[in-house]
N, C-alpha and C positions, 0 to 999 in steps of 0.2 A: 520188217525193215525198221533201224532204228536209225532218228534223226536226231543229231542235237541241236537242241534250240539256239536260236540265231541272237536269243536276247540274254544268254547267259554272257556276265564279262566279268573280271576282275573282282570290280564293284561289289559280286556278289557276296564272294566270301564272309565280308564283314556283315553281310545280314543275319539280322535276329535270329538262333538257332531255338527254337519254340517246337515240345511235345506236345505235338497235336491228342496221342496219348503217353502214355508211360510205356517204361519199356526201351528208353532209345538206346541204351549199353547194349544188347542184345539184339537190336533193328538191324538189318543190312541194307547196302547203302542203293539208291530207289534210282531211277530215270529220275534226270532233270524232267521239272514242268517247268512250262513258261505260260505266263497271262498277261497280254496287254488290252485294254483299255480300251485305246482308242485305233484298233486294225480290226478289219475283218467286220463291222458292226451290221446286225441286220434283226429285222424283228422278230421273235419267237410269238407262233401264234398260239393262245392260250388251248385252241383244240387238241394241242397234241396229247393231252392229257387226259384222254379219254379213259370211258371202260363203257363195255355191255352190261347188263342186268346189276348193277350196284346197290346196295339196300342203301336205305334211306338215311343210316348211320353214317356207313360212311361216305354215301357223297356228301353230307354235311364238311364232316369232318376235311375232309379233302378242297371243298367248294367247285366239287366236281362241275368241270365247263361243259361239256357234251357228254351226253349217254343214248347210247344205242339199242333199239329194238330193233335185233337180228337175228339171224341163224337161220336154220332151214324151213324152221316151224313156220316163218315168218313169209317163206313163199306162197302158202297157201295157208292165208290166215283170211276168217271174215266178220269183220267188224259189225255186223248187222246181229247175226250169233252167235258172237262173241268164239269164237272154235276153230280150231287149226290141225294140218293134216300134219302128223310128227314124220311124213316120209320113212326112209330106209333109217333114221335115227330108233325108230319104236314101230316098226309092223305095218308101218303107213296106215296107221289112224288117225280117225278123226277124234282129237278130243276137245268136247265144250270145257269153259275154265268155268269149273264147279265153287270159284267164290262170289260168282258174279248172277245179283236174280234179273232171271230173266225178263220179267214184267216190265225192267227199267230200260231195257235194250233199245235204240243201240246206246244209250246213255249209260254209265256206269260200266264199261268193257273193259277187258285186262290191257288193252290199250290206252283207253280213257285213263285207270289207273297210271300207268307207267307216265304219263305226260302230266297227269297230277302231281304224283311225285319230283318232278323233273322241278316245276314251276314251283313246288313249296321248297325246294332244294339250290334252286337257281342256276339246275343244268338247262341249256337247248335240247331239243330232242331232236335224234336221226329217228324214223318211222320205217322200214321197210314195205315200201306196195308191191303188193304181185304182177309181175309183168308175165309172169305163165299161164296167163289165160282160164286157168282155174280156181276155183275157192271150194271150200266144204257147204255141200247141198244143205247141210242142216245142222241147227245145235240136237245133234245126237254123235253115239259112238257107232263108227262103222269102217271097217276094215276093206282095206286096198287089193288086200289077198285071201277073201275069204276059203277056208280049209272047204268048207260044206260048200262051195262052189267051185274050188280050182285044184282042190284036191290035195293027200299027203305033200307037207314041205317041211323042209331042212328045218327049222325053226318056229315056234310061236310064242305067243304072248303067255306067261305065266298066270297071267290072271284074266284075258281072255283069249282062250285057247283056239277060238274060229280064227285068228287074227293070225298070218303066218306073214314069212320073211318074202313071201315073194319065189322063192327058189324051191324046185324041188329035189326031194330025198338025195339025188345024188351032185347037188349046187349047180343045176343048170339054173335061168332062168323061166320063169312062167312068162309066156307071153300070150299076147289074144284078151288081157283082160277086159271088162269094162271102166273109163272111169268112171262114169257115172255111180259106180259102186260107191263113191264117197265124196264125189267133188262135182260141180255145177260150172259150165261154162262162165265166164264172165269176160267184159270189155274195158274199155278206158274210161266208160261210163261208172264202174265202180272207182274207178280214182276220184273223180268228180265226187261223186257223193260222199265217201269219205273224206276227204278233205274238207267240203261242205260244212259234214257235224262238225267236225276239227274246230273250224272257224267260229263255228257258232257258239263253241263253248271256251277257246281260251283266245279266239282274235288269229288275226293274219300273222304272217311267220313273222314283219316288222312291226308288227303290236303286242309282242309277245307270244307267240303262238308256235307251231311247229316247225322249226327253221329248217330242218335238214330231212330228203326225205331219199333213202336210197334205192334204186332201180333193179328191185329184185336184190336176189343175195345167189351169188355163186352158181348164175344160169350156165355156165359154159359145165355145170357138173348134176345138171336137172336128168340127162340122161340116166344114171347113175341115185341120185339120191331121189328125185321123184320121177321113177320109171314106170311105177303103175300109172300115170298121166303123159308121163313124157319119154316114150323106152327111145327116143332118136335122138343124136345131138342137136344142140342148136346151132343153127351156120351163120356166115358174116352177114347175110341179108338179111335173115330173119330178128338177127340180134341189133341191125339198126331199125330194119322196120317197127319193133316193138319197141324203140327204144324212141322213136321218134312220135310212136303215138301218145304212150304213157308217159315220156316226157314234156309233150304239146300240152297232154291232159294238167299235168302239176301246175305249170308256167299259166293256164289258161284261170283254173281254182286260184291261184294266190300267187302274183307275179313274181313277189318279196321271197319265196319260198325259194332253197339251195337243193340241186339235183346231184348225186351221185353215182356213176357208173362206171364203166360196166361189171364192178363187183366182183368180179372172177376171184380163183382159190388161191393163185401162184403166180410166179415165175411162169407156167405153162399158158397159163391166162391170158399174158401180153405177147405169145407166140402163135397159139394154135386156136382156132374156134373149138364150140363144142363138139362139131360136125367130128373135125379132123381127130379128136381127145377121143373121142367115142368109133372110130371108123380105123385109127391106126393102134387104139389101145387092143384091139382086137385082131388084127392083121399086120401089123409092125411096119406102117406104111410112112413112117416118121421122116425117112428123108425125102417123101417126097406125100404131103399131104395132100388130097385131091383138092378138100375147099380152100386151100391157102392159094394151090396150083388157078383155081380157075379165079383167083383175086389177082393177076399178078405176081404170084411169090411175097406179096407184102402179109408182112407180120400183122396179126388178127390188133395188138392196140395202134398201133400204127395207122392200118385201115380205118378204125374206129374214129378214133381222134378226127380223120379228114371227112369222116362223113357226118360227127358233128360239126364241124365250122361250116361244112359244107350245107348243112340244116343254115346255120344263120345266116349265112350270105343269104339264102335263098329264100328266109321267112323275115331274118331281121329279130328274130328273139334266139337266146343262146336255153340254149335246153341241157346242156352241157357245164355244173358247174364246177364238179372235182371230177377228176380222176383217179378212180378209187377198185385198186385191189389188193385183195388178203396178201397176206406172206407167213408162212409158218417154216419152224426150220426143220433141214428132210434131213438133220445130219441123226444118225442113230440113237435113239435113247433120249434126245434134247427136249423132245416136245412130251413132255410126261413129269412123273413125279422119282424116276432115275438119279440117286446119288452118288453113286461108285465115281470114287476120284477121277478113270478115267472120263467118266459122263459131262461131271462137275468141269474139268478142263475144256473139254470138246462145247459144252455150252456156254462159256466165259468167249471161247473165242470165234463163237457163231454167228456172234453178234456183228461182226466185221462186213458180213455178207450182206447189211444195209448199207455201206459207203466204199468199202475199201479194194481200189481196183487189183490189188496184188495177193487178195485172198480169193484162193482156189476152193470152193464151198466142197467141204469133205463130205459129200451125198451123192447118189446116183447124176447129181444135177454137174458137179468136177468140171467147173467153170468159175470164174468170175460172175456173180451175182451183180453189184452193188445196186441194189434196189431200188433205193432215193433218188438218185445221180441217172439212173436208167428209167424212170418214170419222170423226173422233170425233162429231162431232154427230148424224151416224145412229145412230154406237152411243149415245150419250145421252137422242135421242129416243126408239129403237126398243128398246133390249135393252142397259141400262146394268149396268156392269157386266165386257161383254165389253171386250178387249184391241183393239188395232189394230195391223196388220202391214202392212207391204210385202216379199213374200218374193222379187221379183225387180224391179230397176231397175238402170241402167245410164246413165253420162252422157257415155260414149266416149270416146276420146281414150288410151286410159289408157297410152300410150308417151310421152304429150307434157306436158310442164308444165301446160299446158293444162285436160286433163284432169284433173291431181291439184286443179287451184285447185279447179275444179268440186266433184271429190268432195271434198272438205275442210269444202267449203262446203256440201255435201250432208249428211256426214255431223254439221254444228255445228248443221244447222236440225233432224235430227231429234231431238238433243236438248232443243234448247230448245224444240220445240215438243208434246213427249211422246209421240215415238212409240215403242211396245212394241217391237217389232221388224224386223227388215228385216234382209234379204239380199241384196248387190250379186252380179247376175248377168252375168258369173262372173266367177274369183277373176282377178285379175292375176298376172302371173309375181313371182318376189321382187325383181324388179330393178325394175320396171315404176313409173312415178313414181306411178300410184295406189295401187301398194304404199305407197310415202311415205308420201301422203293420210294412210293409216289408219295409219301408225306416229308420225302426231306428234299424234293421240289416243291412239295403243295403247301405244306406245316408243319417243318419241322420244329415249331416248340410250343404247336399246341395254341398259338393264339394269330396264327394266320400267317406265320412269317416264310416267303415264298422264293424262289428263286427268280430271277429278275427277266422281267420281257425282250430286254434288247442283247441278242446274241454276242459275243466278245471273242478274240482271238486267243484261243487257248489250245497248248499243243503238251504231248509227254513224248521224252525221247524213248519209249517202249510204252503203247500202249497196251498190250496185252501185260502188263505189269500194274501200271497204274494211269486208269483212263482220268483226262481230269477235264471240266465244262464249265465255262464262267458265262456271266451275264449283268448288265448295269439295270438292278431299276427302279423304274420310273416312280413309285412315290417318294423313296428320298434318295436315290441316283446312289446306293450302296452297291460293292459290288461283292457279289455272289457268286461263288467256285462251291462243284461238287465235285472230291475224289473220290473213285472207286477203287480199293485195295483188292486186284485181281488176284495176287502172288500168290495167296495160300500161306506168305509168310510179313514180320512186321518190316517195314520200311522207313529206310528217314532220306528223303529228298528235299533238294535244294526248290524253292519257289520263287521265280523271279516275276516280280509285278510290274510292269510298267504301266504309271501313271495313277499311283494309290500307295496312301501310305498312313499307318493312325491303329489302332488297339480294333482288333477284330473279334468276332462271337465265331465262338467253335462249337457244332453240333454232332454228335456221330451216332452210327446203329451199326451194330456188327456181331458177329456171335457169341459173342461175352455175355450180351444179353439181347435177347430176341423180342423183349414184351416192350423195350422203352427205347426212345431215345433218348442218349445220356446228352446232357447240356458241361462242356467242357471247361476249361479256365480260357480265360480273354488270350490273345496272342498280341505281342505287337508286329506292326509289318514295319519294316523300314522301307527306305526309299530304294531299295534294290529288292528288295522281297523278303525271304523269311526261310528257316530249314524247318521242316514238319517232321514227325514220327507219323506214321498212318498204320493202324492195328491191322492184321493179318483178317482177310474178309470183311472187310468192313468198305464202309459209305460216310463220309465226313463233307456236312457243309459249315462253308466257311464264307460269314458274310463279314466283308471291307467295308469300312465307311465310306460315306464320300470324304471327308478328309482332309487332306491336303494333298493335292495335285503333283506329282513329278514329272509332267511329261509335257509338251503340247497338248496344246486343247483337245480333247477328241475331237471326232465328227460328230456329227447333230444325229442322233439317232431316228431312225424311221418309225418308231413305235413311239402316239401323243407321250406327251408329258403335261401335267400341271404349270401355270402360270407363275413365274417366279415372284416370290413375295419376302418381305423383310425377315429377320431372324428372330425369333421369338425376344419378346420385350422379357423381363426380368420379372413380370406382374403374372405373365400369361400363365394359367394354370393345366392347358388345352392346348394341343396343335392338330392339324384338320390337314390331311393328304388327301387330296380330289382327282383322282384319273381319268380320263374316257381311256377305255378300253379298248373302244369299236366304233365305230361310226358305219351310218350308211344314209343316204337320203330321205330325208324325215324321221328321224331315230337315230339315238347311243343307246350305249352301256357305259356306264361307272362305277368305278371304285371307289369308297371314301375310307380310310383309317382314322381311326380319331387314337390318340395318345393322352392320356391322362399324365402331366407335370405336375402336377400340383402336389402338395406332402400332406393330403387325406384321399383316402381312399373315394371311390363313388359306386355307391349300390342303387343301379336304376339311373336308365341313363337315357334323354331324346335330342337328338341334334336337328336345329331349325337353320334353315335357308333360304334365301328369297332369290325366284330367277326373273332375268331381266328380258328375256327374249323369248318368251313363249315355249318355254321348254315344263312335260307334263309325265311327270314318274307315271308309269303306267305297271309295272311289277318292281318288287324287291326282294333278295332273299337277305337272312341273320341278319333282319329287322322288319318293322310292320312299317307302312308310311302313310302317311296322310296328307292331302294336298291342297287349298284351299284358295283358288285362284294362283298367285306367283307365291306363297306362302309356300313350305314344304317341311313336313315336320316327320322325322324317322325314329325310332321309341326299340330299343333293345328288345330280344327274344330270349327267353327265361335264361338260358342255357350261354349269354355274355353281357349278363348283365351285369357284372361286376367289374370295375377298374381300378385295382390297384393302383395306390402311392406311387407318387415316379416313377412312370413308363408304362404302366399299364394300360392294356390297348382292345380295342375291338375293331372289326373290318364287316363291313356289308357291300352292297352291290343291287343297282340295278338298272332298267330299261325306261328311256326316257324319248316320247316323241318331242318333236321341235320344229319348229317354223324359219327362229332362228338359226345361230351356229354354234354348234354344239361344244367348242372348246371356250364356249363364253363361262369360265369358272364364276360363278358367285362372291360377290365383294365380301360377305362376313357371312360365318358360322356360329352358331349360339351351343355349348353343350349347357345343356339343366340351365339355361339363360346366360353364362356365361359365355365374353367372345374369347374365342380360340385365336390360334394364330393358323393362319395357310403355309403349309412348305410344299 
């Protein structure tokens, strides 16, 4: 459906006609966009930017916010030795992680690792606990189906061949096995204790420590992926009973700590329990599920939801803090590395199936999806309040242009449409163009520069053409638009800006060249907007100054901001951007950028502040800090320690307890002794 934008008028015409690239004699002509300023404003939360398993390169590079330990491995993973059961993913073995000596256990585990990384990186970590009752009996290797006990099967391990699929010769299943063949009872008493060590070596979730820990991973499909342990579904009782102990257990370990459930795979996940996935997947009993039938007829998240509130009324502690399930998309070919044009199209416009109620999801599923919009409203009718997460999705491709349009456009809609969190399962390599994707939100030019926290009103009259997503922010209140060039072909569209106006930075990545993103010529905007050229598959950000204002005032944005301070004196050779990020009771996060004015460069660089209100750095990443009473001194990391002549910049971040209030900004900043100016 195309709409034209309501803020196009006359006025426009005369705006600056500006190639965003070359090529505009040949461009044909694009969907109006429109972006205003000051409509629609709400805050974008930094999580939506997640990934699972990301190397350490590039969550640098990225300044990756959340990363995830998940997957299936992670239902029956045990922290004591160090070893996890790989389910129907690998033969349902147990494997020890053979870079870990055991003598140091449980200290130094592939989890211990992953949260090291996290903190020298300056992501939060999601943890996954087993709420399936089971772990691996021991650091050794042992098989769920062994040949030499359950006889010829369909499948085995190439390289140990006892180890089979579970199934035999002619793909029935093996059933009757023991689990004990590879896994060990456990209780909510293992949550305790790991969480315990947790503490003991990086602090409580509000001292730095494990913030987010999720409830299992995709039990509603444990029938199925861990069926040597668990060959029955799991039903609405069981899934809140365990959900209310192993939740009681986190909240009890570390109150500060965030809970995510119920994890499920899909779409099916927020319909049917496992009972019913596993009991009509086999009998076609769908219109009429027996565990949904003896719940009322209520849909499995739905139920869910009122039987956490229903925990709090009744205990007084919310054990419930996102609402968190996967979404992959079922349309054919999409979720893979499929590039045949028709692929390539069907996955440009799959993406719709997270918001948009007039798209019919072309899969088995041949309904209205909208995801987002259908997960906040449960949580609004049922248990408002909670958070909403997608802790694993995926839109494939991600070696191909292709695929970055996608995720680009993946990651513009969960901002604009408010979602808490999400993590893209799994990370891309750092060359990989969906790496791009998230670097021309995260850094696209390589020295931190980001798309902005506070959501903005931005519309295209065809978005399956050209998706476009703005944002105001908060260090120096620029504003930031991403367009995605769906067409397959180059475009020149009209862009109306209301409420900005002043010589803008143009960044783009597209298939011209897959290794960089190119840094374009300045644009100017005028006071009606601007016309762009946008290259055929490509990703263009476009950050506005703050400027000069053409509009009424916005509204005050919901995401902090910095405390307003005078305009750089003519002397100052330094400016010092200070954000809280985050807040929560007795603890922030902040951001600080510092900008090098001055016309000599700076190799080595420590920025010194003094706080007034008992506030105490407790972590920082892409810098070291030291803290000496209200003294606080922050000293570059090899890898930005240089700042360029005029403009040159570096950005860090970190976690700070407090007694006072945390938006109490610091009166002066010193870089290398010199004072800075605050914006």
């Amino acid at each position: 459906m195309r709409i034209r934008a309501l803020l196009i008028s006359v006025g426009l015409l005369a705006a600056a006609t500006v190639q965003v690239s070359g090529g505009a004699a040949q461009a044909a002509a694009g969907p109006v966009l429109s972006v205003d300023a000051s409509a629609s404003r709400h805050a974008i939360s930094p999580y939506v930017y997640g990934m699972n398993f990301a190397d350490a390169a590039l969550a640098r590079d990225l300044r990756l916010p959340v990363h995830r330990w998940g997957g299936n491995a992670t239902t029956r993973y045990d922290f004591r030795n160090d070893t996890s059961n790989r389910a129907a993913d690998w033969y349902f073995e147990n494997i020890p992680n053979d870079n870990t000596d055991p003598s140091t256990l449980p200290d130094g585990s592939d989890s211990d690792e992953f949260v090291d990384q996290n903190v020298a990186t300056g992501a939060d970590t999601i943890l996954t606990l087993p709420l399936i009752g089971w772990a691996p009996k021991a650091r050794a290797k042992a098989c769920g189906f062994s040949v030499a006990k359950y006889g010829p099967q369909q499948s085995t391990d190439p390289w140990q061949p006892d180890c089979g699929n579970g199934k035999k010769p002619d793909g029935t299943n093996i059933t009757g096995n023991d689990p004990h063949d590879t896994s060990a009872e456990i209780t909510p008493a293992y949550v305790t204790d790991w969480i315990t060590h947790l503490k003991s070596r990086y602090g409580a979730a509000n001292s730095g420590g494990v913030r987010f820990y999720n409830l299992d991973n995709e039990p509603d499909l444990w029938f199925s992926t861990h069926r040597d342990v668990r060959p029955e579904g799991l039903g609405y009782d069981e899934l809140r009973d365990r959900t209310y102990a192993y939740g009681a257990a986190v909240k009890a370990a570390d109150p500060g700590a965030k809970t995510l459930g119920p994890v499920g795979w899909g779409l099916n996940s927020l319909i049917y329990s496992g009972l019913d996935q596993d009991v009509c997947g086999r009998t076609g009993c769908w219109s009429n599920p027996p565990d949904k039938a003896a719940h009322g007829g209520q849909d499995l998240g739905a139920w869910y939801l009122d039987q956490m509130k229903a925990y709090e009324s009744a205990h007084g502690t919310r054990i419930l803090d996102y609402f968190d399930n996967h979404i992959y998309p079922q349309q054919s070919g999409v979720l893979g590395d499929n590039v045949d044009a028709a692929t390539q199209a069907l996955r440009l416009r799959s993406t719709r199936q997270l918001w948009d109620p007039t798209y019919v999801d072309e899969s088995w599923i041949n309904t209205p999806v909208q995801f987002i919009p259908r997960m906040k409203n449960l949580v609004a009718q049922h248990y408002p309040g909670t958070k909403v997460a997608i802790t694993e999705y995926n839109w494939g491709a991600f070696g191909h242009i292709n695929g970055a349009l996608a995720q680009a456009d993946v990651l513009g809609i969960f901002g604009r449409e408010g979602l808490d969190l999400a993590t893209l399962w799994t990370a891309p390599t750092t060359a990989q163009p969906v790496a791009y994707a998230f670097r021309m939100f995260r850094n696209y030019d390589g020295a931190g520069g980001a798309f902005g926290e506070t959501s903005v009103k931005a519309t295209s009259a065809d978005q399956d053409k050209l998706a476009v997503y703005a944002a105001e922010r908060a260090a120096d209140q620029a504003l930031t638009l991403v367009v995605v060039n769906k067409s397959g072909g180059e475009l020149t569209s009209d862009v109306a800006l209301t409420g900005r106006a002043g010589t803008a930075q143009v960044y783009r990545y597209g298939d011209a060249d897959l290794t960089t993103i190119q840094h374009g010529a300045n644009l100017t905007v005028s006071a009606s907007g601007f016309t762009g050229t946008f290259p055929a598959n490509s990703i263009t950000t476009i950050v506005v100054p703050k400027g000069t204002t053409t509009s009424p005032s916005p509204s005050p944005s919901p995401s902090p901001s910095p405390s307003p301070s005078p305009s750089p004196s003519p002397s100052a050779s330094c400016t010092v951007a200070y954000t809280i990020v985050n807040q929560w009771q007795g603890g922030f996060q902040a951001g600080v950028k510092i900008v090098n004015t001055g016309a000599s460069a700076v190799n080595g660089w420590h920025l010194d502040w003094t706080y007034a209100n008992g506030q105490k750095v407790t972590q920082s990443w892409n810098g070291s800090y030291n803290q000496s009473g209200a003294n606080v001194s922050v000293v570059n990391v090899n890898w930005n320690a240089s700042l360029p002549a005029k403009g040159g910049s570096a950005e860090f971040g970190f976690l700070a307890s407090r007694t006072g209030t945390a938006n109490d900004v610091p009166a002066q900043f010193k870089l290398n002794g010199a004072t800075c100016v605050k914006v």
